[in-house]
Short mmCIF file of the C-alpha atoms (twelve columns), coordinates in Angstrom:
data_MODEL
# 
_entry.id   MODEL 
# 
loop_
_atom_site.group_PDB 
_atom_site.id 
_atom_site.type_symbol 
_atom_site.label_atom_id 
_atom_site.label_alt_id 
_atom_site.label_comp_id 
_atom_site.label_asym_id 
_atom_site.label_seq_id 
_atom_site.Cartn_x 
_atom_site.Cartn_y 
_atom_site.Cartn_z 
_atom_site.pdbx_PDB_model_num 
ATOM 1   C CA . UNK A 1   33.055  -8.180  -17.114 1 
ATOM 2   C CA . UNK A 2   31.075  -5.449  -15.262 1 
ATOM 3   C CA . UNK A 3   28.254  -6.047  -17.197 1 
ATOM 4   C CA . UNK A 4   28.017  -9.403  -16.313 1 
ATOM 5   C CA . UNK A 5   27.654  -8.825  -12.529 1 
ATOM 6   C CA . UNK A 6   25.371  -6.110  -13.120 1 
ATOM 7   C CA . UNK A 7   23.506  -8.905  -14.918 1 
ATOM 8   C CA . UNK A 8   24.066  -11.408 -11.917 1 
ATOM 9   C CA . UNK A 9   23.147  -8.677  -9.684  1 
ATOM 10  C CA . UNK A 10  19.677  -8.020  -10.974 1 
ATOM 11  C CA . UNK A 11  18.775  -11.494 -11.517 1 
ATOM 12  C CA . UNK A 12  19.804  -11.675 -8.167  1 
ATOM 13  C CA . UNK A 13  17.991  -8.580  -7.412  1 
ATOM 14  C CA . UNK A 14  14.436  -10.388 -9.256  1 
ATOM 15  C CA . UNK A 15  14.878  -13.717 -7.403  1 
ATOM 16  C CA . UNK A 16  14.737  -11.730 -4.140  1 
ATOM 17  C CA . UNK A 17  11.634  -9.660  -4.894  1 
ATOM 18  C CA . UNK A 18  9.699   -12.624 -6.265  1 
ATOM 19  C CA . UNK A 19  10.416  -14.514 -3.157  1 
ATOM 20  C CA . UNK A 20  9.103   -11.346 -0.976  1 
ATOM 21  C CA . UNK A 21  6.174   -11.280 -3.103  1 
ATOM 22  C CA . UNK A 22  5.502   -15.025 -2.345  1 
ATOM 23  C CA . UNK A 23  5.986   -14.729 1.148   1 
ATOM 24  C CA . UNK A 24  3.748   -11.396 1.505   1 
ATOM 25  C CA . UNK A 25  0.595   -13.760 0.229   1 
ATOM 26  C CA . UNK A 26  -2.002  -13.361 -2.099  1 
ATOM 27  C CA . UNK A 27  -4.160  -11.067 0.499   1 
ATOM 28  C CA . UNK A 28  -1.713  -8.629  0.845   1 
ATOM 29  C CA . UNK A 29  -1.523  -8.188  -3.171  1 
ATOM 30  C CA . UNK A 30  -5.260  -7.623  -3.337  1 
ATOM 31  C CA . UNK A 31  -5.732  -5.668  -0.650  1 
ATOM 32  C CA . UNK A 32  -2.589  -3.339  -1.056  1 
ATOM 33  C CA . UNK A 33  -2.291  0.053   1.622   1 
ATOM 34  C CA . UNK A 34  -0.919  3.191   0.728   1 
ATOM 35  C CA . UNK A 35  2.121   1.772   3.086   1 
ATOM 36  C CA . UNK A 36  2.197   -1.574  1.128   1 
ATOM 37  C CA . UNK A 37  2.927   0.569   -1.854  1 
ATOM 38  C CA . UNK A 38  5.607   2.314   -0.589  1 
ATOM 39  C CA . UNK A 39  7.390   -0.336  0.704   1 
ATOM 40  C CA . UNK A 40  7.148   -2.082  -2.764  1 
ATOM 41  C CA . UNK A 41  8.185   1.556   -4.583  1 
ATOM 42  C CA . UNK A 42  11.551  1.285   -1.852  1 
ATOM 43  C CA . UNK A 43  12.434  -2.459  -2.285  1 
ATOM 44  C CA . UNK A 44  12.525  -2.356  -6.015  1 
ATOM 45  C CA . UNK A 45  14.572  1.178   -5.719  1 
ATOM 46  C CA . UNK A 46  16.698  -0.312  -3.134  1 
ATOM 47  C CA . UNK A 47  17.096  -3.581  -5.964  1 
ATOM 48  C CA . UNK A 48  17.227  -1.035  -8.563  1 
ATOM 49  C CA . UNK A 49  20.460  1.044   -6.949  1 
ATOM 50  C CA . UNK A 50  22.418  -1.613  -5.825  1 
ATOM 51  C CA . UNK A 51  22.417  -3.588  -9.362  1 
ATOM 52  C CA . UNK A 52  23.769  -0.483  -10.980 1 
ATOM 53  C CA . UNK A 53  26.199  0.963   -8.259  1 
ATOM 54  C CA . UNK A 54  29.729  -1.392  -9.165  1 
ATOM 55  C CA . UNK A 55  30.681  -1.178  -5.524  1 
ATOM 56  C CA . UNK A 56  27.759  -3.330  -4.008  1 
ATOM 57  C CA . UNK A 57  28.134  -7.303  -4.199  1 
ATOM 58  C CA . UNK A 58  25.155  -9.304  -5.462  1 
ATOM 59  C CA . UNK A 59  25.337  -10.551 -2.383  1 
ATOM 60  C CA . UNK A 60  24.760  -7.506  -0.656  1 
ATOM 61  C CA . UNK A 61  21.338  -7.122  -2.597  1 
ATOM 62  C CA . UNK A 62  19.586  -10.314 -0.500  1 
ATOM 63  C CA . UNK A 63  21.038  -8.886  2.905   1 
ATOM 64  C CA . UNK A 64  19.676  -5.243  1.604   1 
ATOM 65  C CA . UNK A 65  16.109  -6.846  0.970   1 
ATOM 66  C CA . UNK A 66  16.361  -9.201  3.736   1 
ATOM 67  C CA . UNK A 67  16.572  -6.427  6.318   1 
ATOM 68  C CA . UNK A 68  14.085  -4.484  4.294   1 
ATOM 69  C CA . UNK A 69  11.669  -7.186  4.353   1 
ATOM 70  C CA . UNK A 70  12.203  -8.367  7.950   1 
ATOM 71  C CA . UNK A 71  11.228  -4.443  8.915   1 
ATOM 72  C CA . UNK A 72  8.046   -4.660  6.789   1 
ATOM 73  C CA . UNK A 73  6.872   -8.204  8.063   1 
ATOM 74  C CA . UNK A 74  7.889   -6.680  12.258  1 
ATOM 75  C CA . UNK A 75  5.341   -3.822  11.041  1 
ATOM 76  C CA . UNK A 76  2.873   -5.955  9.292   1 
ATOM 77  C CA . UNK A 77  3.206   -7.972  12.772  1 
ATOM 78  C CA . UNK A 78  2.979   -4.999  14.849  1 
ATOM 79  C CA . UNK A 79  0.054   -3.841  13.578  1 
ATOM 80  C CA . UNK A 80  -1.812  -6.772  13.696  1 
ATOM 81  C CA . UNK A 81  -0.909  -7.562  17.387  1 
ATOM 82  C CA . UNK A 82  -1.619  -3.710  18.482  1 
ATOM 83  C CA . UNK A 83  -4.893  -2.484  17.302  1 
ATOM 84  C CA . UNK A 84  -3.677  0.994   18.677  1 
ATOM 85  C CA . UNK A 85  -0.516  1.086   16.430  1 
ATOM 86  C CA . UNK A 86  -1.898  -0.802  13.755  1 
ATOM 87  C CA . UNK A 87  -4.884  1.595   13.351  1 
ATOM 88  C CA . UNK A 88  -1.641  4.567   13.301  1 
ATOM 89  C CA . UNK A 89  0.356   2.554   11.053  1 
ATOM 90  C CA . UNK A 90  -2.197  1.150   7.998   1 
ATOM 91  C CA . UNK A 91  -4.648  3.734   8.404   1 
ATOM 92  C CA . UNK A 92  -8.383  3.019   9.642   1 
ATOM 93  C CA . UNK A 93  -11.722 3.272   8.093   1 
ATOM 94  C CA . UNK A 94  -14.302 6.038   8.342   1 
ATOM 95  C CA . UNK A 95  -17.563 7.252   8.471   1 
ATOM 96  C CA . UNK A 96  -17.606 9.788   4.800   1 
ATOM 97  C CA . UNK A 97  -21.451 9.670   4.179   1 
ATOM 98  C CA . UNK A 98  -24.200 9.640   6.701   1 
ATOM 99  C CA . UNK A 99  -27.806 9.722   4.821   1 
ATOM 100 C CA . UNK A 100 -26.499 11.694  1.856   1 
ATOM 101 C CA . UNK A 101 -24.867 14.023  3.833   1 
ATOM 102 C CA . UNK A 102 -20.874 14.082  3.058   1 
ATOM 103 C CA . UNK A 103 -18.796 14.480  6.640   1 
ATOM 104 C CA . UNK A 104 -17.193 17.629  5.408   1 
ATOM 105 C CA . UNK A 105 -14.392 17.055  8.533   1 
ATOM 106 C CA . UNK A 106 -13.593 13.672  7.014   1 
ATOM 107 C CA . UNK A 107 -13.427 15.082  3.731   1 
ATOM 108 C CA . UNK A 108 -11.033 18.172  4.596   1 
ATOM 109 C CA . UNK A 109 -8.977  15.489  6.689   1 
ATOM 110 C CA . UNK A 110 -8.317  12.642  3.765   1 
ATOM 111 C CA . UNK A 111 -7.770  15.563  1.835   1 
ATOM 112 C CA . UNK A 112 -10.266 15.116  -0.487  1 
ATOM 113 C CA . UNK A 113 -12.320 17.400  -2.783  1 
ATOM 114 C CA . UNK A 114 -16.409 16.967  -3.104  1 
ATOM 115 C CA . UNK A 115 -15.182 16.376  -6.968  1 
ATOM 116 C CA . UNK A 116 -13.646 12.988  -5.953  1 
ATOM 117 C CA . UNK A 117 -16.197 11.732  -3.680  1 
ATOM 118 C CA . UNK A 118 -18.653 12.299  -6.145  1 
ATOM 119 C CA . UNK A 119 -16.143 9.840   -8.274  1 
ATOM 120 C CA . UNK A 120 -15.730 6.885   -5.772  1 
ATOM 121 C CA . UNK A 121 -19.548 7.415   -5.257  1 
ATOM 122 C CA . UNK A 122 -19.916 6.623   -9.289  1 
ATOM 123 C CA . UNK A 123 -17.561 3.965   -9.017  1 
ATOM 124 C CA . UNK A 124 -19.309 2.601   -6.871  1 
ATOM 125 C CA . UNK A 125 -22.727 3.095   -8.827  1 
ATOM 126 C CA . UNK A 126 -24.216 5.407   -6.756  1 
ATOM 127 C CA . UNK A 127 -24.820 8.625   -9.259  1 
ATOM 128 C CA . UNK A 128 -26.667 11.207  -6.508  1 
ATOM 129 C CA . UNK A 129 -25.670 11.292  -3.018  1 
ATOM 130 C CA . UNK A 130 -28.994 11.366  -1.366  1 
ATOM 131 C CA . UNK A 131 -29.005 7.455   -2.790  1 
ATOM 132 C CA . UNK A 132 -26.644 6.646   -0.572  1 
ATOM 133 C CA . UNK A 133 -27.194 5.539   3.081   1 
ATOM 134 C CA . UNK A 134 -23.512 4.933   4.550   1 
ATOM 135 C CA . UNK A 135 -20.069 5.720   2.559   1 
ATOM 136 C CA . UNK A 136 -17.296 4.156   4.710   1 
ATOM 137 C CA . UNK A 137 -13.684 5.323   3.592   1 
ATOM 138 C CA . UNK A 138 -11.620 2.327   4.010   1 
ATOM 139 C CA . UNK A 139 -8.332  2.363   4.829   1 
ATOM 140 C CA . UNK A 140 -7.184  1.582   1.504   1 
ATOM 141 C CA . UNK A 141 -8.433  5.017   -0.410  1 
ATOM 142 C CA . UNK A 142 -11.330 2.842   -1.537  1 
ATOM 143 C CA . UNK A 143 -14.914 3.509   -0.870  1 
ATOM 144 C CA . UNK A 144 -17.732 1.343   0.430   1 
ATOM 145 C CA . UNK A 145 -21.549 2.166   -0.387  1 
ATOM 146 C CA . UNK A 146 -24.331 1.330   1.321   1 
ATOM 147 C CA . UNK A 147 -27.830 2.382   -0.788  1 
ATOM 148 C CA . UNK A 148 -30.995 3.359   0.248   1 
# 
């Protein structure tokens, strides 16, 4: 008998993410943050712990994830209607190459090593720096390239 509302529980558990995932919209899937991550790493922990723990109802599961989701969509919201906290929250672009020069402040800051620019600069088919024009940092980890 347990087994079957551990079963009900993670169907349960599934219905509830795929409706999040509906509701978050297509954008948000392509243009994942470092914070959209995280919050999808915590829901499906949060799913993931109560379908196994015998003590929490299914029903507990779509209160858990409702409250969860309701504080990522106020954040989501905040951001957008704050620039000042939104910029905090998601993160904000920046300037990482100025004519083939690396900012070497922005670098040490994003905490990354002249290895891995060189490797977004590839990615982004630029194979010697002094090619490039403006590298922009985005918020997402990703790097934008603008050639000479």
């Amino acid at each position: 008998m347990a087994y079957v509302f551990m079963i009900i529980k993670i169907i349960s558990g599934f219905i509830s993410l795929l409706v999040i995932i509906r509701l978050m919209g297509k954008k948000e899937l392509a243009e994942a943050s470092p914070l959209d991550i995280v919050y999808s790493v915590a829901l499906g922990d949060l799913v993931g712990d109560a379908a196994y723990d015998p003590a929490v109802k299914f029903y507990d599961i779509f209160i858990a994830v409702g409250v969860w989701s309701l504080l990522i969509y106020s954040t989501d919201l905040v951001s957008r209607k704050v620039p000042f906290l939104g910029r905090r929250i998601k993160g904000e672009s920046e300037l990482l190459i100025h004519n083939g020069q690396i900012m070497k402040k922005v670098m040490r800051k994003n905490r990354l090593s002249e290895h891995e620019v060189e490797n977004l600069l590839r990615q982004n088919g630029a194979f010697h720096l002094e090619d490039v024009k403006v590298g922009i940092l985005e918020a997402n980890g990703k790097l934008s390239v603008l050639k000479e």
